[in-house]
C-alpha positions in Angstrom: 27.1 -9.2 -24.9 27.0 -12.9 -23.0 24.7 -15.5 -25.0 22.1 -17.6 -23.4 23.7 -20.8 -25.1 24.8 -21.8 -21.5 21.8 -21.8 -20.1 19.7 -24.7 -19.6 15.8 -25.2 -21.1 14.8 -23.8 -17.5 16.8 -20.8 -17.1 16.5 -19.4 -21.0 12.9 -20.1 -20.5 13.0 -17.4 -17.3 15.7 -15.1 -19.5 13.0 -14.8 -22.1 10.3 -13.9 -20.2 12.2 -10.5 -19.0 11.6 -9.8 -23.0 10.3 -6.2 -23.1 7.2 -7.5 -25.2 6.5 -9.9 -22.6 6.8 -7.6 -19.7 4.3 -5.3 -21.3 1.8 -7.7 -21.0 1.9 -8.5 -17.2 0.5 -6.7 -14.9 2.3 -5.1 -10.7 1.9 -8.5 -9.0 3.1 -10.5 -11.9 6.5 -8.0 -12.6 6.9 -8.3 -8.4 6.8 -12.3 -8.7 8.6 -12.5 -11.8 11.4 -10.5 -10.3 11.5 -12.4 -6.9 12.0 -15.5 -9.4 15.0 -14.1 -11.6 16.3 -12.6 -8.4 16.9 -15.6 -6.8 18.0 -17.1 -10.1 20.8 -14.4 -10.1 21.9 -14.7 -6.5 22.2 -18.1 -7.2 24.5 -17.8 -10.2 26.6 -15.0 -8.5 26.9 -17.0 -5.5 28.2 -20.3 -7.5 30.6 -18.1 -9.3 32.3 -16.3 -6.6 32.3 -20.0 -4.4 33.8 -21.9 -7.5 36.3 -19.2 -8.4 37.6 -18.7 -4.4 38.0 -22.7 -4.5 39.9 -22.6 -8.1 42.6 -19.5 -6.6 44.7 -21.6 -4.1 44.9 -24.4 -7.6 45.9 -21.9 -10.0 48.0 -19.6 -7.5 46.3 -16.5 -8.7 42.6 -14.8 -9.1 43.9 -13.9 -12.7 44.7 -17.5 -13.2 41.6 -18.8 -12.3 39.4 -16.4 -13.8 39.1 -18.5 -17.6 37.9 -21.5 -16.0 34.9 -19.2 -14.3 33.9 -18.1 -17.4 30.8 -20.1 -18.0 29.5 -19.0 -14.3 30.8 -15.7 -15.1 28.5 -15.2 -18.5 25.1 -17.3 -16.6 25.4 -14.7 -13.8 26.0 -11.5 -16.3 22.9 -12.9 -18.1 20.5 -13.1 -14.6 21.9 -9.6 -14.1 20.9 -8.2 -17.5 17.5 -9.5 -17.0 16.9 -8.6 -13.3 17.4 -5.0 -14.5 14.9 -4.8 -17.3 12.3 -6.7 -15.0 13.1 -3.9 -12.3 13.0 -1.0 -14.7 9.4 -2.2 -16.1 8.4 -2.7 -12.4 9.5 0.7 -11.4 7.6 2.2 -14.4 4.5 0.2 -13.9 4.5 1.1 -9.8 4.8 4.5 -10.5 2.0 4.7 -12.7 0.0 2.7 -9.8 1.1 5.0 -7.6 -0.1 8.1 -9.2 -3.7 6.1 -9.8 -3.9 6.0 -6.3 -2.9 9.4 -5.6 -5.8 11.3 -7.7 -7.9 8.7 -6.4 -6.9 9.4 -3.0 -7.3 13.6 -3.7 -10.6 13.0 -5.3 -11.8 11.3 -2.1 -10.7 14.5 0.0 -12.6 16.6 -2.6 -16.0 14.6 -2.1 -15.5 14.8 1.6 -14.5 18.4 1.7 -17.5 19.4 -0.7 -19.7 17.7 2.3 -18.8 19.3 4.9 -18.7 23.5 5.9 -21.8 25.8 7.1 -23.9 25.5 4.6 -24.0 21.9 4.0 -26.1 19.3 6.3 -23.6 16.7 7.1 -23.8 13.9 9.3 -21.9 14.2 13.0 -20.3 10.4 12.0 -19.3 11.9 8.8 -17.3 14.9 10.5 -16.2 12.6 13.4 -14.9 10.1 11.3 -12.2 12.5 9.3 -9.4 13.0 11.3 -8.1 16.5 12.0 -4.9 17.5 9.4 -3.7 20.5 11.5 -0.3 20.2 13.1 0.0 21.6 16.9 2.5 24.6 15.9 5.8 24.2 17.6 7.8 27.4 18.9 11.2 27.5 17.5 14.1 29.8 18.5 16.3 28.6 15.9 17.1 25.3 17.6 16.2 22.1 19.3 18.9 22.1 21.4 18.5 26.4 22.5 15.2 25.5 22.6 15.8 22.7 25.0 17.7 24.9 27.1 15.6 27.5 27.4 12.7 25.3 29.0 15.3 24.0 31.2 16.6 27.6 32.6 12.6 28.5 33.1 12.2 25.2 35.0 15.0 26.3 36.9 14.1 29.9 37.4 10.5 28.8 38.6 12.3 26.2 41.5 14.0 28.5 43.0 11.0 30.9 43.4 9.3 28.1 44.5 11.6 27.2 47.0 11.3 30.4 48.8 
């Protein structure tokens, strides 16, 4: 496990705040900027890392060589990385939850709206008008898009040359 001794004030200030006590306590749009912020923290770190280590091969004559003088990059961007994942897993928990508000909301609307309508109720024509129509056009299959396809062709074709005599 990396330590956050090599971060500076700035950067273990962010690293804390990904604490699970402290994610508890913010809400979808605070997780989303919070994760844009450590993000960008970590593609920084990665990014600095990989540049300084590619400029540190052609020095040391080998990637193995030049790996212990990365280290310091190495532990900052493991540390970003740590963090972005427990900010995303407490986002993904918290939009799912959202996600399901919205969905019995959603299926609670149909239900008022579906109660109002039918041959015994007195609805409104703006009311009926206004809900759009949920039945698909049904689509005659064979089997295939492409036999299907080809079929309408050979009729098209049938019907030309009776046409054309």
């Amino acid at each position: 496990m990396t330590t956050t001794t090599s971060l500076t004030a700035p950067q273990a200030d962010l690293v804390r705040e990904t604490e699970p006590a402290r994610l508890a306590e913010l809400t979808e749009d605070e997780l989303i900027e919070l994760h844009q912020r450590v993000r960008r923290a970590r593609n920084k770190h990665v990014g600095l890392y990989r540049r300084q280590a590619s400029a540190r091969v052609p020095a040391k004559g080998a990637r193995g060589a030049a790996r212990p003088a990365n280290r310091l990059n190495a532990d900052r961007a493991e540390v970003f990385e740590l963090a972005l994942a427990r900010v995303s897993a407490r986002l993904g928990v918290v939009a799912r939850a959202a996600a399901a508000e919205l969905k019995v909301e959603r299926l609670a609307a149909a239900r008022e709206v579906k109660a109002g309508t039918g041959p015994g109720s007195v609805a409104s024509s703006s009311a009926a008008a206004s809900v759009p129509s949920a039945k698909r056009r049904a689509t005659k299959t064979t089997g295939g898009l492409k036999r299907d396809a080809s079929s309408q062709s050979q009729g098209a074709r049938r019907q030309a040359r009776k046409d054309s005599r």
